[in-house]
Legacy VTK file of the C-alpha trace (Angstrom):
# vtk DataFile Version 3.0
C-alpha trace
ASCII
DATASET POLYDATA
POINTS 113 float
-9.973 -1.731 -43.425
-6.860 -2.972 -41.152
-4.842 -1.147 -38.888
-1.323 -2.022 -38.170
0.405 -0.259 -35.152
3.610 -0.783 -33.600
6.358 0.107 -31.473
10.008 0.019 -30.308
9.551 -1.635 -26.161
13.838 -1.951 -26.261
13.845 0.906 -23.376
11.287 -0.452 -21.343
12.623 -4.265 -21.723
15.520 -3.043 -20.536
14.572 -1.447 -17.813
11.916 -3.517 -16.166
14.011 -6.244 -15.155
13.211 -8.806 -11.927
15.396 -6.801 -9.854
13.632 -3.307 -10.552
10.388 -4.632 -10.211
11.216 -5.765 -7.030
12.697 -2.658 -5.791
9.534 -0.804 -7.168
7.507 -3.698 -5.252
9.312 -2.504 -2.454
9.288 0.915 -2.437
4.998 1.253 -2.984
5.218 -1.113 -0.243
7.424 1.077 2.454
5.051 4.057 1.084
1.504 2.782 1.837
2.428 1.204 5.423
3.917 5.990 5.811
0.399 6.955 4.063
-1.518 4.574 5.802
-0.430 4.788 9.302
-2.508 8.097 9.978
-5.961 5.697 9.216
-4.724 3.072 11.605
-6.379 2.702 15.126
-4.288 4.709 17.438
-6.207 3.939 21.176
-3.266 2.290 22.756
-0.471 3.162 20.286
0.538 -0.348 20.222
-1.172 -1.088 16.395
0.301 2.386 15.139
3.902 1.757 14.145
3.750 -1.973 13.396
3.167 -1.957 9.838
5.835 -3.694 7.659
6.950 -3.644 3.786
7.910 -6.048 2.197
7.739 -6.271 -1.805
4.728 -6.675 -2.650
2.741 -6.401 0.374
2.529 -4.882 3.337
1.722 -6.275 7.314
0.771 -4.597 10.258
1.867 -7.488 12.860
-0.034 -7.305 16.203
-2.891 -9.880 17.581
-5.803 -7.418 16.788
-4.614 -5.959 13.511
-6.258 -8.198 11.696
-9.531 -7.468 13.520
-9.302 -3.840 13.513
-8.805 -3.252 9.800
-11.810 -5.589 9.023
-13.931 -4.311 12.088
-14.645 -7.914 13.609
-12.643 -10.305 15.034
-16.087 -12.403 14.662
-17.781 -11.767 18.319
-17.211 -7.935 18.476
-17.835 -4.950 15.800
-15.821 -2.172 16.172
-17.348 0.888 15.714
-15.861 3.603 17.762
-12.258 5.185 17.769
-10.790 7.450 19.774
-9.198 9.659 17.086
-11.090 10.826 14.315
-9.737 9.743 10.700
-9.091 6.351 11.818
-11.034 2.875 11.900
-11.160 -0.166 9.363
-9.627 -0.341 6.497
-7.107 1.932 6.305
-4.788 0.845 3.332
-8.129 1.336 1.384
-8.648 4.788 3.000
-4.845 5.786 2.183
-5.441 4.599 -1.354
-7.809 6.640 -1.694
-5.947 9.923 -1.644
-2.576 8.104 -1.935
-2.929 6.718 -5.371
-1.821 8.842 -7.559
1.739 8.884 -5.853
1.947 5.307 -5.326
2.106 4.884 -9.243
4.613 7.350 -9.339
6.726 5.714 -6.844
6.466 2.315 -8.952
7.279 4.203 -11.753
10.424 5.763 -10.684
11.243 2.718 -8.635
11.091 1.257 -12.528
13.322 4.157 -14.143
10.131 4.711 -16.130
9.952 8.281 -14.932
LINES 2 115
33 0 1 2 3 4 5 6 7 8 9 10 11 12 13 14 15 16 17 18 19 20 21 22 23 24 25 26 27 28 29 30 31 32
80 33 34 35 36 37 38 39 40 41 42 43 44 45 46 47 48 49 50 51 52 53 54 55 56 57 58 59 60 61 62 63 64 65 66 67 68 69 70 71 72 73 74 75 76 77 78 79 80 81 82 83 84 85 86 87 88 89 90 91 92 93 94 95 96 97 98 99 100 101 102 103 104 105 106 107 108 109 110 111 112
């Protein structure tokens, strides 16, 4: 017994070109640094605010970021911050409830939707 499916991609190959992926890149981007900056250390304010999009990935650009969000910098665990909600890994923590809308970001930044 065989099975043969198929269908008509036309719409979609027109639509997903390099330049709409890239906006959609983009876009997920700007909207994880928005959902993720309520997770991020706040003690200080200077981490909080720093997070940049850029398509594909995002940055938060201080010294310590990169400390904070894995909880180390090698010497020193962090364990306790000052407002509840935030600590390490907060792009994972944003994903987490985020998800959903970050795929339909990329798919409207796509014209898929």
């Amino acid at each position: 017994m065989s099975i043969t499916v198929s269908y008509d991609i036309t719409k979609l190959e027109r639509s997903v070109t390099y330049g709409a992926m890239k906006e959609a890149q983009f876009k997920v981007a700007e909207q994880v640094v928005m959902d993720s900056e309520r997770h991020v250390p706040q003690r200080g304010g200077t981490l909080v605010g720093t997070g940049k999009a850029y398509s594909g990935y995002v940055t938060w650009d201080t010294v310590y970021a990169r400390a904070h969000y894995f909880g180390t910098n090698g010497i020193v665990t962090f364990r306790k911050y000052s407002v509840p909600g935030t600590g390490t890994k907060w792009v994972e923590k944003a994903a987490a409830s985020n998800m959903k809308n970050w795929e339909e970001v990329a798919l409207k930044g796509l014209n898929l939707q």
